[in-house]
KOLPARO-413819 format. One record per residue (C-alpha): residue in three letters; residue number from 1; x, y, z. Coordinates in steps of 0.001 Angstrom, whole numbers, always signed. Each point is the difference from the previous one (the first is absolute). Example, Ala and Ser with C-alpha at 12.3 -4.5 7.8 and 13.67 -1.06 7.14 Angstrom:
REM KOLPARO-413819
+------+------+---------+---------+---------+
! lovo ! nuti !       x !       y !       z !
+------+------+---------+---------+---------+
!  ALA !    1 !  +12300 !   -4500 !   +7800 !
!  SER !    2 !   +1370 !   +3440 !    -660 !
+------+------+---------+---------+---------+
This chain:
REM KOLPARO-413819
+------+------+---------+---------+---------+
! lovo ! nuti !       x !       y !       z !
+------+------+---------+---------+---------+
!  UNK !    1 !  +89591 ! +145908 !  +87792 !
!  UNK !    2 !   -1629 !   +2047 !   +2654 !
!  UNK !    3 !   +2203 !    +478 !   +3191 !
!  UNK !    4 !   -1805 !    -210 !   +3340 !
!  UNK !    5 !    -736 !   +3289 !   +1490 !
!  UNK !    6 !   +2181 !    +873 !   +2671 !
!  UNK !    7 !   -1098 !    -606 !   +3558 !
!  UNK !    8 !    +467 !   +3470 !    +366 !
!  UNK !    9 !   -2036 !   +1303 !   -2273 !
!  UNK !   10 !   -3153 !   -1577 !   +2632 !
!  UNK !   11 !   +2056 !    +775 !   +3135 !
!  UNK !   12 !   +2142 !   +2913 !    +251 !
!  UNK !   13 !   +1672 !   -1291 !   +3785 !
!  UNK !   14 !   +1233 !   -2965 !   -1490 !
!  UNK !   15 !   +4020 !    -179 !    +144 !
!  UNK !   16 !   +1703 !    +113 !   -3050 !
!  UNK !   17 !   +2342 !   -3253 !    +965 !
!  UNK !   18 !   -3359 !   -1575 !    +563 !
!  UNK !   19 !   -1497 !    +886 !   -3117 !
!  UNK !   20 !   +3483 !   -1347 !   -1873 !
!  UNK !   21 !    -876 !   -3584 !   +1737 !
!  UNK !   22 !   -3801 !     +79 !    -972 !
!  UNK !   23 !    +831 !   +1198 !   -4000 !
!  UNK !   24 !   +2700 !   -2733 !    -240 !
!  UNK !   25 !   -2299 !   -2644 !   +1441 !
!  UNK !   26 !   -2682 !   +1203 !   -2559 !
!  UNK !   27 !   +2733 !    +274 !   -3309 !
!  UNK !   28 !   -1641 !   -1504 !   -2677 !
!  UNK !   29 !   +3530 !   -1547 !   -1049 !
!  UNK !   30 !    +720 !   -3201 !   +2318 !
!  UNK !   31 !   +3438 !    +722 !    -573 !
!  UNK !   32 !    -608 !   +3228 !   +1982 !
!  UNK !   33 !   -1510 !   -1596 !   +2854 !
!  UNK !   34 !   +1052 !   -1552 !   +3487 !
!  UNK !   35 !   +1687 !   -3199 !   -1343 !
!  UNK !   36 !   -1344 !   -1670 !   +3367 !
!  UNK !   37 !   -3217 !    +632 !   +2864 !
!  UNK !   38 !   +2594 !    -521 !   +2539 !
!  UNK !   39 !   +2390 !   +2890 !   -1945 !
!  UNK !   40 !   -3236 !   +2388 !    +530 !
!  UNK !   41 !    -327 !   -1177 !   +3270 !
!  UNK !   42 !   +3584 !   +1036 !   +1135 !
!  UNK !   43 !    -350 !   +3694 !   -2161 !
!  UNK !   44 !   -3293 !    +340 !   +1890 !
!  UNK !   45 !   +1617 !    -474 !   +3591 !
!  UNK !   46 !   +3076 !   +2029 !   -1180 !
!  UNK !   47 !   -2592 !   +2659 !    -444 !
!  UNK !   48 !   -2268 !    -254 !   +2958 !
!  UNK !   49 !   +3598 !    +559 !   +1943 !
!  UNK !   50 !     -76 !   +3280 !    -908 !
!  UNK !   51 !   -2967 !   +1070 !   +2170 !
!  UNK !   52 !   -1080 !    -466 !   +3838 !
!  UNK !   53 !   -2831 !   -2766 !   -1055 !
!  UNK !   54 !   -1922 !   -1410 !   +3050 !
!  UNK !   55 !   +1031 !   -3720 !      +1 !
!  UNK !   56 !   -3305 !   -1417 !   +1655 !
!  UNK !   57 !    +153 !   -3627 !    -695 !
!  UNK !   58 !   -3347 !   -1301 !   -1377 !
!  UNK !   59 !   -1176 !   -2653 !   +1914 !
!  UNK !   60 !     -52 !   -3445 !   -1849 !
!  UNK !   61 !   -3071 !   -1036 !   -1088 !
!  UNK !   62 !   -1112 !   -4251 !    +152 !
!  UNK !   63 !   -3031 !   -1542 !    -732 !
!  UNK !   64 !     +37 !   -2154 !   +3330 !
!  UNK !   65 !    -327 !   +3249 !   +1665 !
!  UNK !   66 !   -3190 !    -420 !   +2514 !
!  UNK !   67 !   -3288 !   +2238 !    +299 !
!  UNK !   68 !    -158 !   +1836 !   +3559 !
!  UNK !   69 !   -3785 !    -641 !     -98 !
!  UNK !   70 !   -1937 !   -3168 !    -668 !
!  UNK !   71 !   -2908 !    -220 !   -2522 !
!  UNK !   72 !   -3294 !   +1226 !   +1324 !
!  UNK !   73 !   -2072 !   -2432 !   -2091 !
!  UNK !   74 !    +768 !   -3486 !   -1829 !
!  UNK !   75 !   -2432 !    -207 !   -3260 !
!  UNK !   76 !     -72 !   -4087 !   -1137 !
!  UNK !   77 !   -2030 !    -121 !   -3856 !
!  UNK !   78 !   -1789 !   -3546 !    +316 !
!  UNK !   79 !   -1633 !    -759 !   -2957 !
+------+------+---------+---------+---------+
């Protein structure tokens, strides 16, 4: 079996603990793996702790949101 290639390998800044998280997500034995999204989740945020990360919320995105300009032409196809 061919391992994947360490993160590292294609960027040297990447933390080590970091590069632990991504190999495990990417073990070719499930056993290996995060038994759960939501167990990622929670190693992910456990990591992100570590460091001074900007917490700019990202604004929520609907599709009822409405246009600040009106349409500049109406095309009607009567055939």
């Amino acid at each position: 079996e061919v391992q994947p290639l360490p993160p590292s390998r294609l960027e040297a800044e990447i933390p080590h603990e970091l590069e632990q998280i991504i190999l495990k997500v990417l073990a070719k034995e499930p056993s290996a793996r995060y038994r759960t999204a939501d167990q990622l989740g929670r190693v992910l945020i456990g990591f992100q702790k570590q460091f001074s990360v900007d917490e700019t919320p990202i604004p929520e995105v609907t599709t009822e949101q409405k246009s600040d300009t009106a349409p500049t032409e109406t095309v009607i196809n009567i055939r």
